[in-house]
Rosetta silent file (secondary structure, phi, psi, omega in degrees, C-alpha in Angstrom):
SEQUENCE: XXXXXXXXXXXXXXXXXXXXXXXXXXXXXXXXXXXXXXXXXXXXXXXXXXXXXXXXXXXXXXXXXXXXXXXXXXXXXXXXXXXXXXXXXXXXXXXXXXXXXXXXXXXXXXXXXXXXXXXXXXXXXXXXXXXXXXXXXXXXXXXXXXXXXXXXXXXXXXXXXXXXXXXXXXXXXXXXXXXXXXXXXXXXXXXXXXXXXXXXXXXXXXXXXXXXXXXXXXXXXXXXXXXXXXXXX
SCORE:     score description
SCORE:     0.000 S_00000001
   1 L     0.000  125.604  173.081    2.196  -97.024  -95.565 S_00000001
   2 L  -134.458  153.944  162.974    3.727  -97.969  -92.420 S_00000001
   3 L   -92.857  159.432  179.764    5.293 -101.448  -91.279 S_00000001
   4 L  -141.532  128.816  147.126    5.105 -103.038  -88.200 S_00000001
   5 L  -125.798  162.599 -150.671    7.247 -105.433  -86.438 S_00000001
   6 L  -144.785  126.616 -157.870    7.194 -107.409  -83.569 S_00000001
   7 L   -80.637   87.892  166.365   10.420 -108.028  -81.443 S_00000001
   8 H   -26.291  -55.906 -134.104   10.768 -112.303  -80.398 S_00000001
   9 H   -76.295  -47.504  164.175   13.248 -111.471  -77.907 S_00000001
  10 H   -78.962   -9.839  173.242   10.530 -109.256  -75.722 S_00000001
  11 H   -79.099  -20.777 -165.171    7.886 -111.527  -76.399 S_00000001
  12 H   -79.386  -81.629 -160.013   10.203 -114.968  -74.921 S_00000001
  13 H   -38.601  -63.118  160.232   10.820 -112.454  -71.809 S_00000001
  14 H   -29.043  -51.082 -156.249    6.924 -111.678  -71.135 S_00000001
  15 H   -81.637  -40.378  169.934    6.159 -114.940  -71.579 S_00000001
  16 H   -55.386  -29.743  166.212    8.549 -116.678  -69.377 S_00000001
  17 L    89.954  -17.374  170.422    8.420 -114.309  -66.893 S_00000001
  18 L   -64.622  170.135  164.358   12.508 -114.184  -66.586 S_00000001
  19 L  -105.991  135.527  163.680   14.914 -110.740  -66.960 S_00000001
  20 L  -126.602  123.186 -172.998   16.443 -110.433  -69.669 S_00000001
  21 L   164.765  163.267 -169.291   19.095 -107.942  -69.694 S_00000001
  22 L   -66.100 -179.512 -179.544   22.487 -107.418  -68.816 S_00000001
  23 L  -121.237 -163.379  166.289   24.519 -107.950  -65.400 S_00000001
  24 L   102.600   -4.207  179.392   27.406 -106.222  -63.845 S_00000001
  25 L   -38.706  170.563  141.256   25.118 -103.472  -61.436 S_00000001
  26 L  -116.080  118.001  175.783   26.353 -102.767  -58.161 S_00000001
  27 E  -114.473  155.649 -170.929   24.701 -102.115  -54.692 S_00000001
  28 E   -50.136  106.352 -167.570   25.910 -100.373  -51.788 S_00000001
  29 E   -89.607  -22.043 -178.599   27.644 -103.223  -49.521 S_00000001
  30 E  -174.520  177.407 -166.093   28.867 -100.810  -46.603 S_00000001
  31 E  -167.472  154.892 -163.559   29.630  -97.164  -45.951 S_00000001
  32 L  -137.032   53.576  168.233   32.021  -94.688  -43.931 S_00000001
  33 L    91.110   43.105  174.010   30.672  -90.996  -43.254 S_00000001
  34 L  -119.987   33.671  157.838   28.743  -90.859  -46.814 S_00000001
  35 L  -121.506   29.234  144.773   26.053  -89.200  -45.439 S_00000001
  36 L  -110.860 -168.389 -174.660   28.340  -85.841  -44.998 S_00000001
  37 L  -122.416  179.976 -169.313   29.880  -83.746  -47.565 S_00000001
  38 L   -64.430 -167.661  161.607   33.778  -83.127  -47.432 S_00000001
  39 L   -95.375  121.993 -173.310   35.408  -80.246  -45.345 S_00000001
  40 L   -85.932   -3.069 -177.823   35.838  -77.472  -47.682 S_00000001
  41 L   -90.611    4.344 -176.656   38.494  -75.221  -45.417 S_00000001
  42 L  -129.005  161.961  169.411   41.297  -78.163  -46.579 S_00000001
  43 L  -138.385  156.644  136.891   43.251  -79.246  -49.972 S_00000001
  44 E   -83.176  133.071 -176.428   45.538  -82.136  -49.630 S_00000001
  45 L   -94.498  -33.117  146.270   49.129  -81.637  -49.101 S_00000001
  46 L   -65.193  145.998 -171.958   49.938  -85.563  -49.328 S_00000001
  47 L   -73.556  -56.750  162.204   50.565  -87.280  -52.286 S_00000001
  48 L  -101.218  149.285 -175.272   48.915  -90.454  -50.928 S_00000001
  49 L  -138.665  147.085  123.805   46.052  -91.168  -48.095 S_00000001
  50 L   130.922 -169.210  -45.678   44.584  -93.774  -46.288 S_00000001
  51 L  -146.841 -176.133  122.494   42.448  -95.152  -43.912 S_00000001
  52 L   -87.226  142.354  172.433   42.337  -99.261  -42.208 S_00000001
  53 E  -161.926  136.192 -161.724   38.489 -100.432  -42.557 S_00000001
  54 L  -102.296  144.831  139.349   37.259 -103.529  -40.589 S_00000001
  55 L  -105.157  160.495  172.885   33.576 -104.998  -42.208 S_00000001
  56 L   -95.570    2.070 -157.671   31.820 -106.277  -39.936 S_00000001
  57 L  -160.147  153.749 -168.877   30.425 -108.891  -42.433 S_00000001
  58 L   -82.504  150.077  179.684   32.161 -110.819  -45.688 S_00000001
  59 E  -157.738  166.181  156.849   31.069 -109.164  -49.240 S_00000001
  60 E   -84.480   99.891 -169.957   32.396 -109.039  -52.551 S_00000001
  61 E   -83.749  124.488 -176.373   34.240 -105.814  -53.035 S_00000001
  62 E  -136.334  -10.006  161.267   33.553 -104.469  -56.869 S_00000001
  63 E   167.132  171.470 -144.090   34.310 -100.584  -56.311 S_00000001
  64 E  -135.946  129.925  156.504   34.904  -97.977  -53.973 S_00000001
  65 E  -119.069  148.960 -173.293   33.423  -93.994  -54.288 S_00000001
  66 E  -116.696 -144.517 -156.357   34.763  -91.171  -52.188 S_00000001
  67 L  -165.697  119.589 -176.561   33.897  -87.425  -51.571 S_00000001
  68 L  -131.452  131.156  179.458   36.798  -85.046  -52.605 S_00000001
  69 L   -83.092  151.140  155.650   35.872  -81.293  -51.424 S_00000001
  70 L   -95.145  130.532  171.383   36.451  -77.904  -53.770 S_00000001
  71 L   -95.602  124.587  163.181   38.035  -76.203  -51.155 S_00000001
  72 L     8.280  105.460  161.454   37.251  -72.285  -50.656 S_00000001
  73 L    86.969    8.929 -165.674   39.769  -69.826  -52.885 S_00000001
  74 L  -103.679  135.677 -178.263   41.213  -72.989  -53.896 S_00000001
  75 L   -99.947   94.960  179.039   42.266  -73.794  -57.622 S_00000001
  76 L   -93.784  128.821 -165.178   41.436  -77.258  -58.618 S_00000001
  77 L  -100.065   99.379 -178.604   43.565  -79.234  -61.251 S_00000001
  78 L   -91.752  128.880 -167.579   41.786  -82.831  -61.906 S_00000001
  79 L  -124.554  158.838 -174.478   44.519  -85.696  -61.995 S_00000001
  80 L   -91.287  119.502  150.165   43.864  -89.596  -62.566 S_00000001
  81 L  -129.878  172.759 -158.343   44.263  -90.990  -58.918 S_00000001
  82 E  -112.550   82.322 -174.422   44.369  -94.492  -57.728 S_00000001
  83 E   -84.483  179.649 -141.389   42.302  -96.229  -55.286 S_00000001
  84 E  -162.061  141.286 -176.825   44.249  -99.330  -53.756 S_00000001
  85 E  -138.129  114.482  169.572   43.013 -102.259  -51.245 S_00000001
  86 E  -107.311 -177.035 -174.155   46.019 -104.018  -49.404 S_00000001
  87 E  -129.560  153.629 -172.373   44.847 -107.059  -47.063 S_00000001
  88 L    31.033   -2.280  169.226   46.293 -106.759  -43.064 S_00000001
  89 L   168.218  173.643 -170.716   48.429 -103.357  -43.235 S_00000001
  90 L   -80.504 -178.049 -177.929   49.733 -101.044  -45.670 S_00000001
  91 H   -31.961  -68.853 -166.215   52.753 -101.457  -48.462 S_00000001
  92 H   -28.613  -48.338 -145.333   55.306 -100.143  -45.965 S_00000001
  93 H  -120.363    1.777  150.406   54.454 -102.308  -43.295 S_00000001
  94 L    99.061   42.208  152.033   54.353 -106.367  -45.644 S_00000001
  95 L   -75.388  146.529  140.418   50.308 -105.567  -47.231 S_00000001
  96 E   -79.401  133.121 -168.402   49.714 -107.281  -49.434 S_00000001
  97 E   -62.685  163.994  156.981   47.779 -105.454  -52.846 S_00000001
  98 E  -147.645   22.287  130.827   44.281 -107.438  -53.688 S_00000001
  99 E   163.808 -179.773  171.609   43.613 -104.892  -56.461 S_00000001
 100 E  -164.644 -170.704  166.015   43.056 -101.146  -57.276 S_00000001
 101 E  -162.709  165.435  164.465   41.900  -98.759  -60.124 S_00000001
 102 E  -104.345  146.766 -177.482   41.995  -95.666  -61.550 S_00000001
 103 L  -116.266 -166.352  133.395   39.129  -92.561  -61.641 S_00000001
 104 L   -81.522  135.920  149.632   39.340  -89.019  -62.615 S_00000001
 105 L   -58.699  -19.343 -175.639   39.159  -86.806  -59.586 S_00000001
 106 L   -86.435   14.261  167.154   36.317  -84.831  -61.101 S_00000001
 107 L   -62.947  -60.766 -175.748   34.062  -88.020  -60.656 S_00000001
 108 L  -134.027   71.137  160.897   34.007  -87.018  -56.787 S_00000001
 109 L  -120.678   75.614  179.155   34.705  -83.439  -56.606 S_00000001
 110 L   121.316   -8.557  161.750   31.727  -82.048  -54.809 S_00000001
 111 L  -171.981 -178.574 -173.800   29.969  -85.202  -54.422 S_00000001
 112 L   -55.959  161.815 -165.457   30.189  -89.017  -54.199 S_00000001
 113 E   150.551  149.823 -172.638   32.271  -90.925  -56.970 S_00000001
 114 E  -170.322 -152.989  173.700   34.900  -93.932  -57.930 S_00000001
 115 E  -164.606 -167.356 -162.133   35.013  -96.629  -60.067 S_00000001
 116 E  -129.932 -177.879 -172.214   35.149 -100.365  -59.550 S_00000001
 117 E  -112.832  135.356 -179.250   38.023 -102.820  -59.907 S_00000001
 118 E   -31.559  -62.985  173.805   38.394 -105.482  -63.087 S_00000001
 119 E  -115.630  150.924  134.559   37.291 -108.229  -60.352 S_00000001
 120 E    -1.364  130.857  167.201   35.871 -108.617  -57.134 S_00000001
 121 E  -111.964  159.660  170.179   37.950 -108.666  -54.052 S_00000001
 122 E  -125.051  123.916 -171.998   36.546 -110.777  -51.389 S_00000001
 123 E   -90.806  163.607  154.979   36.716 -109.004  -48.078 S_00000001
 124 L  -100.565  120.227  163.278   36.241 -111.340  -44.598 S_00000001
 125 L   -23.872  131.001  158.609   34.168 -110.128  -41.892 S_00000001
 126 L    90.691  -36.482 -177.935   36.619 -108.853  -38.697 S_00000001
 127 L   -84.740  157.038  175.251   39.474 -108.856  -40.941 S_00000001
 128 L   -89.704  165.964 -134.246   41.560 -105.975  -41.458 S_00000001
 129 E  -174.434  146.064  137.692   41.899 -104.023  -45.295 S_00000001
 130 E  -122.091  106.330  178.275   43.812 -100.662  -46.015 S_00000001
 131 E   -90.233  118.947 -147.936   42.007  -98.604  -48.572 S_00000001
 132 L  -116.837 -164.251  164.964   44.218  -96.352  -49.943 S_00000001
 133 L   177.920  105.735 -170.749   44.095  -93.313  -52.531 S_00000001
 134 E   -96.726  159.281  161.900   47.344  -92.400  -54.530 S_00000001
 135 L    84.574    3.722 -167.734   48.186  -89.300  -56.484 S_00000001
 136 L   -89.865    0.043  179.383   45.541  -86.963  -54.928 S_00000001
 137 L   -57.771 -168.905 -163.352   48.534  -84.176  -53.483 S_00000001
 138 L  -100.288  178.433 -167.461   49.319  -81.344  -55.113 S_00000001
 139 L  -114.680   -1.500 -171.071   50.557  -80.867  -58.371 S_00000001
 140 L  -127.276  144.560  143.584   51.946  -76.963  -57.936 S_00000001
 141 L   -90.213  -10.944  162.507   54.173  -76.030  -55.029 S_00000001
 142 L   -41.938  136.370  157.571   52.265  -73.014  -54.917 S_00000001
 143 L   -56.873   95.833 -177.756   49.969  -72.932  -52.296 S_00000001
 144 L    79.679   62.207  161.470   45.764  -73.237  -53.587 S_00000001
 145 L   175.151  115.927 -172.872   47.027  -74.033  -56.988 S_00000001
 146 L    50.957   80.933  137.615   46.099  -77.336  -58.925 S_00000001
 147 L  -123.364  154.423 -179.471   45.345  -78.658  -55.660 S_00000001
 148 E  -109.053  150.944  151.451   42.684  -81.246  -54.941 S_00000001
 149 L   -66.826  157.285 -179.925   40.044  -81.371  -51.750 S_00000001
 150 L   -57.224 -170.182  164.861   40.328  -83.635  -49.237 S_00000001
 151 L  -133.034   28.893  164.264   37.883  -86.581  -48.747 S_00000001
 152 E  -122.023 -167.368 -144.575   37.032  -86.557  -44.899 S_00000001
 153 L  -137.354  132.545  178.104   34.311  -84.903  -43.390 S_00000001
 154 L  -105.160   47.122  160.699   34.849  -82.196  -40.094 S_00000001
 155 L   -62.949  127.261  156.320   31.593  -83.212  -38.616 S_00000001
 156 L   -76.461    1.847  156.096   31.334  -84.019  -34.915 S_00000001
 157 L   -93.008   12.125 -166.067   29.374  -86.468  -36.094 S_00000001
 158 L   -81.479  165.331  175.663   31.095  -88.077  -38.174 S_00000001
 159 L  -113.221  165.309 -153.110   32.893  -91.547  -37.045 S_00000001
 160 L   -95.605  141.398  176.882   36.880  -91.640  -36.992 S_00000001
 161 L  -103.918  -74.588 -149.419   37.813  -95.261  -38.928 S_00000001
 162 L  -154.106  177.058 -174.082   41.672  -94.926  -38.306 S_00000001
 163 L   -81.460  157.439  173.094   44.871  -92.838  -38.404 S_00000001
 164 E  -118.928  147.368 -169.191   45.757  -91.642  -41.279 S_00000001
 165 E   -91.811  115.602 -166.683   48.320  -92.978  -43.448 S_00000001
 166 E  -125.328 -178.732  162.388   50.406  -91.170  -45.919 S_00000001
 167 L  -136.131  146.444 -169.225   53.478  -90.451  -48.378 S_00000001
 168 L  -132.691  110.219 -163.374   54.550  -86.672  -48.607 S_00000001
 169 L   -60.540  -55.042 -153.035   57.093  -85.885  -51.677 S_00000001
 170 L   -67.192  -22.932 -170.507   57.915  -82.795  -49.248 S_00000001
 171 L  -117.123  161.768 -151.757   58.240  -84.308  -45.861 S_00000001
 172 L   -98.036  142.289 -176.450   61.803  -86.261  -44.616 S_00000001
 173 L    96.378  -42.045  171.151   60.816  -89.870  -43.936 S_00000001
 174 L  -113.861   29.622 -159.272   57.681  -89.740  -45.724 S_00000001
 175 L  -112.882    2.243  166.471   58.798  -89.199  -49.336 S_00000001
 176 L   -79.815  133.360 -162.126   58.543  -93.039  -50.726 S_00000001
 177 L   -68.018  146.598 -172.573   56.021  -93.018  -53.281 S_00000001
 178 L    32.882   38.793  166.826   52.702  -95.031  -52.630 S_00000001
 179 L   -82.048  -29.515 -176.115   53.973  -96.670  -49.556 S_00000001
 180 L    75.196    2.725 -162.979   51.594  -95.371  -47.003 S_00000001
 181 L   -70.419  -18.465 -179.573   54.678  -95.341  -44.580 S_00000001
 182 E  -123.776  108.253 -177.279   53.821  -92.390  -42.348 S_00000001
 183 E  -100.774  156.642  180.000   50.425  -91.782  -39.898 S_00000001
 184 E   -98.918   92.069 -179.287   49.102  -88.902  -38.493 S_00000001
 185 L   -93.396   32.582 -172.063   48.340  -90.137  -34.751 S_00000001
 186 L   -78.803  110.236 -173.457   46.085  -87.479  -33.872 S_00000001
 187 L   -77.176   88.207 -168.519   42.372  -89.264  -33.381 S_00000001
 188 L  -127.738 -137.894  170.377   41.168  -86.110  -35.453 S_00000001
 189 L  -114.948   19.822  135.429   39.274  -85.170  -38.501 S_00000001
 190 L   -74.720  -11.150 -167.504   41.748  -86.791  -40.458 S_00000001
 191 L  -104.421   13.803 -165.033   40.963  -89.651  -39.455 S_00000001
 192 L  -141.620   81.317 -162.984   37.439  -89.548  -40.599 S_00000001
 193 E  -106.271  172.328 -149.618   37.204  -89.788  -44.639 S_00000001
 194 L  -105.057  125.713  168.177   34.021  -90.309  -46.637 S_00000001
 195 L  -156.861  167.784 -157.317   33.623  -93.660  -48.375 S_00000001
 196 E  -148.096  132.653  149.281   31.073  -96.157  -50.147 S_00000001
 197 E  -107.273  144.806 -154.414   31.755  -99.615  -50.692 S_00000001
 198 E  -131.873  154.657 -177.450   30.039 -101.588  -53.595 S_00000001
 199 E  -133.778  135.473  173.434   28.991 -105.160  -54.133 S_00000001
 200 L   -52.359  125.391  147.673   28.098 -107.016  -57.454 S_00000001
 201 L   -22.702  112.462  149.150   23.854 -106.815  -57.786 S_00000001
 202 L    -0.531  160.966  142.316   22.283 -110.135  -56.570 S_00000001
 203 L  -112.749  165.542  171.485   21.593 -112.063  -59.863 S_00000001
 204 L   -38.201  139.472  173.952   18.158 -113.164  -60.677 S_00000001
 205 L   -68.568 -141.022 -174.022   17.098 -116.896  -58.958 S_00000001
 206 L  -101.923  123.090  118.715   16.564 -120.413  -60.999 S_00000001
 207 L    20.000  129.025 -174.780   13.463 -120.494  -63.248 S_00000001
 208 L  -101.152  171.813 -158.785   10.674 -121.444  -61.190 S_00000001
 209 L   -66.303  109.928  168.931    9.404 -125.195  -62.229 S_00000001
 210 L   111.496   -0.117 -157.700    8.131 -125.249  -66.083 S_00000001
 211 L   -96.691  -23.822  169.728    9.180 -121.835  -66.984 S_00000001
 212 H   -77.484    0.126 -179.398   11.665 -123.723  -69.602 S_00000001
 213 H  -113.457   15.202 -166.645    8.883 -125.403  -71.311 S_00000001
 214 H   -86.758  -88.698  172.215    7.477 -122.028  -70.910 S_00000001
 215 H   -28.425  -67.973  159.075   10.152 -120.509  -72.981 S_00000001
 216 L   -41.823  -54.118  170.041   10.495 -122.870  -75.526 S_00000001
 217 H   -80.709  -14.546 -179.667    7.050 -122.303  -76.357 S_00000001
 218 H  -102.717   15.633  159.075    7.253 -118.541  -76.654 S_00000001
 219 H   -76.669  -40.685  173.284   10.416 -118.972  -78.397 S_00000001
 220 H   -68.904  -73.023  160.929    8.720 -120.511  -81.050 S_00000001
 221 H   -32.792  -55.745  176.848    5.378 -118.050  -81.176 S_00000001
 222 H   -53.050  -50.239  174.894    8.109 -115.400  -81.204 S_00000001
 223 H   -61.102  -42.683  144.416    9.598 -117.146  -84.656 S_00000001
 224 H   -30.578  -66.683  163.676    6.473 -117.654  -86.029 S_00000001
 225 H   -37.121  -54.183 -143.273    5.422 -114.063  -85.453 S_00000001
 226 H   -76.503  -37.959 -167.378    8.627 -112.966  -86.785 S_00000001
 227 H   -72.153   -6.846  177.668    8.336 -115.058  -90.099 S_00000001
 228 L   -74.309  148.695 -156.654    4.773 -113.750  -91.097 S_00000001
 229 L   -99.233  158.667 -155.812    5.165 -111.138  -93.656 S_00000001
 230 L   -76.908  128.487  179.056    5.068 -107.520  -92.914 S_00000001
 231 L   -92.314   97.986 -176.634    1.279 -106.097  -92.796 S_00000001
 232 L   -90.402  151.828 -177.073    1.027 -102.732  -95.165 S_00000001
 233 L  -131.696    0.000    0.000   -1.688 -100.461  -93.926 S_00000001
């Protein structure tokens, strides 16, 4: 004996021709040197990094993935760090936050990886952003132990965004935490870190004309269906 039933909810979606199905996707709204992989000769020695990034065009910022290397002989310890978005300049320097989150580093240790932030930020074309990362230094004073890789790339191809900005428990000057207060003004391969910016997924358009009376009838054929008694075989 077997039963068979048959599901309303995919027949009103056939018939109507709509998606039915959840939201919240994301697609790639811009990108920074995410078609290399990280440099694998470095660990970071600051507790916090990063970058200024310009769009050239306005988007809805919904999450950010990086590129953290294993570096060679190196013993990596995965810590919760903290990406960070100020608007016009970092902490140090009167940013203002417009949101962050937290990842696991082993998300993007050895390849792309983030997470996204509780809302949208809305970036403006031309304006300037500081994208940040807190917490990725080391966790040992030991040297290549429970350290994480960086996340820039020592390609000569790669393109240099900005200097980079840091806080260093270790270095005089630089030791307030998640301030950003101290750059490196060497136009180098520090200056060149791997990132993916994200955008909410388009939604679906309006119902094209008729598709609600459309509905409405396979809502009903679906209830019908549902209400016929079960067919033993």
């Amino acid at each position: 004996m077997q039963r068979y039933r048959i599901n309303a909810f995919v027949i009103v979606c056939a018939a109507a021709g709509v998606l039915c199905g959840t939201a919240g996707a994301s697609v790639l709204a811009d990108s920074v040197n995410d078609s290399f992989a990280a440099d694998n000769n470095n660990y970071w020695g600051a507790n916090d990094v990063g970058w200024f990034y310009t769009p050239t065009s306005s988007y809805n910022l919904s999450g950010i993935n990086t590129y953290f290397s294993i570096p060679n002989g190196t013993i990596i310890q995965n810590r919760t760090v903290t990406a960070v978005v100020y608007q016009g300049n970092t902490p140090a320097n009167g940013g203002t936050l417009l949101g962050s989150f937290a990842f696991d580093s082993s998300l993007a240790e050895g390849h792309l990886g983030g997470g996204s932030f509780a809302s949208p930020i809305a970036l403006t074309g031309g304006q300037t952003y500081f994208v940040g990362f807190e917490d990725v230094g080391p966790l040992s004073p030991t040297p290549n132990v429970d350290d994480i890789g960086v996340n820039f790339t020592a390609s000569n191809s790669a393109t240099f965004l900005s200097n980079l900005f840091f806080d260093n428990s270790v270095s005089a000057g630089c030791t307030t935490a998640h301030s950003f207060q101290c750059n490196d003004p060497n136009h180098d391969i520090l200056g060149q870190p791997i990132l993916q910016f994200f955008e909410p997924s388009p939604v679906s358009g309006a119902p094209e004309p008729g598709s609600f009376e459309l509905l409405g009838g396979a809502l009903l054929v679906g209830f019908r269906l549902l209400r016929r008694p079960k067919q033993r075989v």
